[in-house]
C-alpha positions in Angstrom: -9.3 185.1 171.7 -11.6 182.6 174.0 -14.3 184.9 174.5 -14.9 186.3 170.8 -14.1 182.7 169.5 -17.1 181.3 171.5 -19.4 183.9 170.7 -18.5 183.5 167.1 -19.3 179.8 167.7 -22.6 180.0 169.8 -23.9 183.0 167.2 -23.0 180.7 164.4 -24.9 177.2 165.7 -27.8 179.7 166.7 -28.2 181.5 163.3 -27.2 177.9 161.2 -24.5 179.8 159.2 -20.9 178.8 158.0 -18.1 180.6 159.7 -16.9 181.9 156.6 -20.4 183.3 156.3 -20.3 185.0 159.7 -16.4 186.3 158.9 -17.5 188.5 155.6 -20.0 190.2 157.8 -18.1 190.8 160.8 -15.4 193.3 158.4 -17.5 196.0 158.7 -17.9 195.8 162.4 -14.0 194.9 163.4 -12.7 197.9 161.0 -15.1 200.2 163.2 -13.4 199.1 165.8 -10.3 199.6 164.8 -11.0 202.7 163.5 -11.9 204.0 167.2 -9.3 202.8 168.7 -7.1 204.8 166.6 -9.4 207.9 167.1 -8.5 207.5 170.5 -5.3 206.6 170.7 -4.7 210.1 168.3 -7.1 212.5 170.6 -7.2 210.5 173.9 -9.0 213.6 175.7 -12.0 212.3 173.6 -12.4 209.4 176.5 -13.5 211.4 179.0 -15.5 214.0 176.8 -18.6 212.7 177.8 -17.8 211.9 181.7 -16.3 215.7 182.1 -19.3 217.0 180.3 -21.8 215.1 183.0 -20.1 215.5 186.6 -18.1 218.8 185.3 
């Protein structure tokens, strides 16, 4: 998408590394992610945990 595609660019030019460089780091961080997405699709009570917790 646009926005990920230009931060992926503007990091990249910053930090003087290859894209391909900058793609086998970024696994970790998308399958994380993706992993909480699930987590919340599965238990979706766990999004407002935190805000029903604070303000009751």
């Amino acid at each position: 998408t646009p926005p990920v595609g230009l931060a992926m660019y503007a990091v990249c030019s910053v930090l003087d590394i290859s894209i391909g460089e900058y793609i086998k780091h970024m696994w970790s961080f998308f399958f994380t992610i993706v992993l909480m997405v699930a987590v919340l699709m599965f238990f979706p009570k766990l999004v407002l945990l935190l805000p029903n917790l604070l303000f009751g």
